[in-house]
N, C-alpha and C positions, 0 to 999 in steps of 0.2 A: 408243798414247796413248788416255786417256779424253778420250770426247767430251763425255760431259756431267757435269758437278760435283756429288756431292752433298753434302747439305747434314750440320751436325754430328752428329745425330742418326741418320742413315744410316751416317755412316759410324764410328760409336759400335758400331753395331747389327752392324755389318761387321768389328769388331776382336772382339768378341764372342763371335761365330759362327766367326771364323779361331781365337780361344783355345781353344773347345771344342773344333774339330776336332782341333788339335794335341794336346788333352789324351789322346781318342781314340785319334788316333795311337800316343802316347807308350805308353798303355797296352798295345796293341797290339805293340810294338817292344819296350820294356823290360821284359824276362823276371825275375823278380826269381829265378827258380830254374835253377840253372845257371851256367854260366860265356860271357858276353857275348863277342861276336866282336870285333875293330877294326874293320867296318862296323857293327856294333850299338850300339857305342858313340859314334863319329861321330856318327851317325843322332840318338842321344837327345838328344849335346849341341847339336845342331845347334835342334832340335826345343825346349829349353830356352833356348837362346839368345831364338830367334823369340819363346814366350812371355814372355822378360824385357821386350823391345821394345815389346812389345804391351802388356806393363803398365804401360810409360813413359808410350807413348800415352797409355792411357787414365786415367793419373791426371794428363795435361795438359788433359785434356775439363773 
């Protein structure tokens, strides 16, 4: 559990910096040459999911 609450603007700052990283990721994972594995693919969708989520979030901010 978290102990301490932050406020909207933190945690604005904190979906943010979770989007880029996943972008990161995603770039990282998602080979566009070649032929993707079923862990590679998983992975991406998994990874695309997350940032859908995150852009729910933050167009509820």
């Amino acid at each position: 559990m978290h102990a301490a609450i932050q406020n909207s603007s933190s945690q604005s700052e904190t979906l943010k910096s979770r989007k880029a990283h996943l972008t990161a990721l995603l770039k990282l994972v998602d080979t566009k040459f070649g032929k993707n594995s079923a862990m590679q693919s998983l992975t991406i969708t998994a990874i695309k999911a997350e940032m859908e989520l995150i852009e729910q979030k933050l167009k509820k901010r």
